[in-house]
N, C-alpha and C positions, 0 to 999 in steps of 0.2 A: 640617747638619741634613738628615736623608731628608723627600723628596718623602711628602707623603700618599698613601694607599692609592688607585687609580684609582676605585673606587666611593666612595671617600668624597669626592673630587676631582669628581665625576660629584652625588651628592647635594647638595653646596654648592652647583654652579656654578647648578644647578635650584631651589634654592632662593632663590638673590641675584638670577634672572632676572626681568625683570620680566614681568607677564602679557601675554595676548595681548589686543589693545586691539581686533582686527578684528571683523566685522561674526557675527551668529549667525545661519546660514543653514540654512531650512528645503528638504528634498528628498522633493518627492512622486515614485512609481514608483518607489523608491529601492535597489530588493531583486535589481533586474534591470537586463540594457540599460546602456542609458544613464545611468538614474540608478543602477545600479549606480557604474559608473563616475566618474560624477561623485562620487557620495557619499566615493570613497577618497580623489580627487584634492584635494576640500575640506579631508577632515580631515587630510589631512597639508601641505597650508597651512601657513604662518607667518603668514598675513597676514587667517585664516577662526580664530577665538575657539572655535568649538561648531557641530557637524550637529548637524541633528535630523532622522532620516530615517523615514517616513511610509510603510508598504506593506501589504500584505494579509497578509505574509508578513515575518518576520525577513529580513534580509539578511545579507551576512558581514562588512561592516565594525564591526569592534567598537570602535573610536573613536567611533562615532555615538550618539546618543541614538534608539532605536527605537520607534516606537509602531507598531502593526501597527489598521488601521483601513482604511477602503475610504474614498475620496476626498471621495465622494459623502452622507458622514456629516455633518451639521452641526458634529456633537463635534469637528469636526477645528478648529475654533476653537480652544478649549482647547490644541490640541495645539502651535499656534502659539504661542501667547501667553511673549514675551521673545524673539522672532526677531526680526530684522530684515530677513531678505530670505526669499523663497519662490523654489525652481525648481519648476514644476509641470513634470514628466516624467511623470505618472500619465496618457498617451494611447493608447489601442490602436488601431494600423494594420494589424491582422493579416489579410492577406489571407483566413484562413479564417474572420475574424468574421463573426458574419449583420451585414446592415449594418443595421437597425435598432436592435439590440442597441447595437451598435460606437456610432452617432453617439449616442445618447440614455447611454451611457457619458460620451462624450468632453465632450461638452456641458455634462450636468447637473454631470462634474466639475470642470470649469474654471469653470463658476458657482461652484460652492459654494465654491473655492477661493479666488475672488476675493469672494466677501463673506466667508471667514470670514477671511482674511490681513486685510481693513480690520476688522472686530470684532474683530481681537485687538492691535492696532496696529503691524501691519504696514509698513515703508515701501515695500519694493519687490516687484514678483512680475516674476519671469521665465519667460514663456511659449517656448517651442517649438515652432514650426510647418516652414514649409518652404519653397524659392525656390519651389514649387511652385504657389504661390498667384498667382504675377507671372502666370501661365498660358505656354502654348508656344506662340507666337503666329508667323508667316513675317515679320512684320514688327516681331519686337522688338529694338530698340536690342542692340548685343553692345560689352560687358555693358550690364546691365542697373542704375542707381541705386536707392539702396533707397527712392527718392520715387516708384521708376516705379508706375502706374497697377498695379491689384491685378485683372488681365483673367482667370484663371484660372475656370472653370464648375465644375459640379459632378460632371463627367463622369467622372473618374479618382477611383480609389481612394482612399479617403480624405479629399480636398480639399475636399469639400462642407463636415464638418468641421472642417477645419484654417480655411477661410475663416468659417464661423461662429465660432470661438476668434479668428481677427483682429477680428473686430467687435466682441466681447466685449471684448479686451483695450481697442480704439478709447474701449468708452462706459465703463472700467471710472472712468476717473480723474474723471467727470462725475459718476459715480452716488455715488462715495468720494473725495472730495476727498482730499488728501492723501496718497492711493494711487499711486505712479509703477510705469509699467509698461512694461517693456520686452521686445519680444518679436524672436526671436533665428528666422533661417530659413537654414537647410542647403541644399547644393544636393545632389548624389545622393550619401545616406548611404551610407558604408563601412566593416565591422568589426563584424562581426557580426549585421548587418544581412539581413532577408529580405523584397523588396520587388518590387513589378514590374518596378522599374527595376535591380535587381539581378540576377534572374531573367531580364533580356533576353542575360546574357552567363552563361547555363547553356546553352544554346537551340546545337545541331548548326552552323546556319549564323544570321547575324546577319540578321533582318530589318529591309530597308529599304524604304521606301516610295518609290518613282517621283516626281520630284521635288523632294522634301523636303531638307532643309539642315540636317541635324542636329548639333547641338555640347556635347560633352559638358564637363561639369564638376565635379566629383566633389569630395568632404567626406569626411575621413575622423574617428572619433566621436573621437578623441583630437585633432582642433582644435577641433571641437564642444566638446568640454569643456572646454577651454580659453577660447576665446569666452564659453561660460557661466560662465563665473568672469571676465571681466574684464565680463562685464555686473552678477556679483553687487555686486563691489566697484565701481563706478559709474565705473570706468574708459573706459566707455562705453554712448550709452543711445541708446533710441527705437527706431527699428525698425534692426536691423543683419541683414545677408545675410552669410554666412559659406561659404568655400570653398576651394581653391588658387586659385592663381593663373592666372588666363589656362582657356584651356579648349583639348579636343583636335578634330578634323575627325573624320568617319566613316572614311574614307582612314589615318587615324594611329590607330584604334583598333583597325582591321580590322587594320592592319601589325604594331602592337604586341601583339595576340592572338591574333594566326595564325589568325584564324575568319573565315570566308570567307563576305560577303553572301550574299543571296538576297533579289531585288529583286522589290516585287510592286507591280502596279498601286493609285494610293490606294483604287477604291474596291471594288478586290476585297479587301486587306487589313483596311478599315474595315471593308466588311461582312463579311465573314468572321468578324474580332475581335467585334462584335458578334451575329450567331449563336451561335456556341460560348458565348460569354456569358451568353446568355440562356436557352441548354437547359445549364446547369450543365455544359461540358463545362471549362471555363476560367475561373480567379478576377478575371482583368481585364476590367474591361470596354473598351469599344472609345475610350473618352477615353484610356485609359494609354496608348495607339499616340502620340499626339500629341508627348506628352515625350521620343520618339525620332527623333519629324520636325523637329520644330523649335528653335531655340536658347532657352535662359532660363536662360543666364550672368549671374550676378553678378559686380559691381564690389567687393563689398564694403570701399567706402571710409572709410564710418565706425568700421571695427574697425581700418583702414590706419590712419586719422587716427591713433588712440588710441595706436600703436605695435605692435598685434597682427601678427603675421605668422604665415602656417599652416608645420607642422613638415612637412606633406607634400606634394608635387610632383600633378598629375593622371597622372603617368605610376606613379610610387609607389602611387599609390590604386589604378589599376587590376590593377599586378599582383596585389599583396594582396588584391581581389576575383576573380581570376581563379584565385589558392591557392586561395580560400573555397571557389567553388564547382566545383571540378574533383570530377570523379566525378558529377556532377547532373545529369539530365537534364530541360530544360524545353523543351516548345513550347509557343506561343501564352501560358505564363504558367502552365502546367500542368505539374506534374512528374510524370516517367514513371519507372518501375523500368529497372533497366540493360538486362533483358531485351528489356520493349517497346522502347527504345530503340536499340539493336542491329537489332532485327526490322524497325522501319521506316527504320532509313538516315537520313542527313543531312537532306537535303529531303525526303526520303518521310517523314517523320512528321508535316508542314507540309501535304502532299498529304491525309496521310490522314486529320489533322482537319477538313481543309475537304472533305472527300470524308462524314466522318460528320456533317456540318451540311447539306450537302447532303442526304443519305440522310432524315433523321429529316426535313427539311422536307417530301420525297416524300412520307413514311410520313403526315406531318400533313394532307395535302391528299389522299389516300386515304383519311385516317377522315373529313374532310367531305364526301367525294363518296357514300361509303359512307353 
């Protein structure tokens, strides 16, 4: 007897299989980023039954169930309802948000997210925030436990934030019984990513600050995503930090990317970052200098426990950020077209920022005297 036709071989076998029994995971930001990403890795799972992915905009994953809604909608209840888990990825860190806009974004959508995941019977939501919140401290433990104290201010981009989304997630389970939440924190994202802490390895020469004891540790989004899937399927819970392993010296990043320091006094740097800051010359402000002085290494031992291990190295991460942004030119946090950048030279563009914060303070203390 001949073998069946291989699609008919193909139609039985799919047919005799038995369903997928896993969990129905909802993905807010789901169009883009991150939750792009995530949203493909879920629904090609074996072990994820159903996306259901949530953006302002279609995305391309067409295994997903689409609802195109703004986060911020009540309605988004409904949208939920037969999920069992939420990734909320709907956050904007975008250096060129007004920051107003941005926090009253980030906020009101992580609220709404977590009262309508409990109105629709929701059991778990997965928040996204960042190691960034442990704060960069000269005296933090290396690494750092995901129990360590949450010292981080509100001084860097975004953080302010990301630590109101921790507080939220802290009361979410009081106010929704029921509700389990567990939120997931990166150490510095890589892979398509565009951040300050990204942006410091666009920059002619690497600024260091005088003193300072900087250690890097780097995430790239494809362990991220990975971690948010073994948070969905409850592989592991509560607060998890998520990163490679081990971290690198200033000395070993400076060797491994050929870019050569440029050491500045702390509080000519401080203040400088600060100026430029504040006459819109530059999108960081002078807290993002911190997370280059100081270490805020994670352990992340509870994704270790679980069996999680990250697929990439800190050396791996950095070069694949260092592809990214070849051709970019930033100083102080500020991208410059190739031209200006050419024109002012390695450290002469450093100079000549802190030369034009200079100038305009002149110019300001002229119209008062005037």
């Amino acid at each position: 007897m001949s073998s069946p036709d291989p699609q008919v071989r193909a139609t039985r076998n799919h047919s005799t299989s038995p369903a997928v029994r896993g969990p129905v995971v909802a993905v807010t930001g789901a169009a883009s980023g991150i939750g792009a990403l995530l949203t493909e890795r879920l629904a090609a799972s074996d072990e994820i039954k159903q996306v259901i992915a949530l953006d302002e905009r279609r995305g391309e994953c067409t295994a997903a169930l689409w609802h195109i809604l703004d986060v911020r909608d009540p309605a988004i209840a409904d949208k939920l309802r037969g999920a069992d888990a939420v990734v909320h990825l709907a956050v904007d860190l975008d250096l060129g948000t007004d920051v107003a806009a941005r926090t009253a974004y980030n906020v009101r959508g992580t609220q709404t997210v977590l009262t309508a995941a409990a109105a629709a019977g929701v059991h778990r939501v997965v928040l996204c925030t960042s190691a960034m919140v442990y704060g960069a401290l000269p005296d933090n433990e290396l690494p750092l436990s995901e129990d360590a104290e949450l010292r981080a201010t509100a001084e860097a981009t975004g953080v302010g934030d990301l630590l109101e989304i921790e507080r939220l997630a802290r009361r979410a389970p009081r106010a929704h019984p029921g509700l389990n939440v567990t939120v997931v924190r990166p150490a510095v994202l890589v892979g398509g990513t565009d951040t300050a802490l990204t942006r410091y390895f666009e920059s002619p020469r690497l600024l260091v600050v005088a003193g300072s004891r900087p250690a890097w540790q780097f995430c790239h989004v494809e362990d991220l995503c990975s971690a948010l899937e073994y948070a969905v399927l409850e592989k592991a819970e509560g607060e998890l930090a998520v990163g490679c392993d081990g971290w690198l010296e200033q000395e070993e990043v400076e060797e491994l990317s050929g870019i050569r320091r440029m050491e500045l006094p702390s509080a000519v740097a401080l203040g400088a970052a600060a100026r430029l800051h504040r006459i819109g010359l530059t999108p960081s402000p002078a807290g993002d200098l911190a997370y280059t002085m100081y270490p805020w290494v994670v352990s992340g031992s509870r994704l270790h426990d679980a069996g999680w291990r990250p697929q990439w190295t800190n050396e791996e991460v950095l070069a694949e950020l260092l592809e990214e942004v070849s051709g970019r030119h930033t100083v102080a946090g500020r991208r410059l077209g190739r031209k200006d950048a050419t024109a002012a030279g390695a450290a002469g563009a450093t100079v000549a920022l802190l030369g034009t914060a200079a100038l305009v303070r002149r110019a300001r203390k002229a119209r008062r005297r005037g």
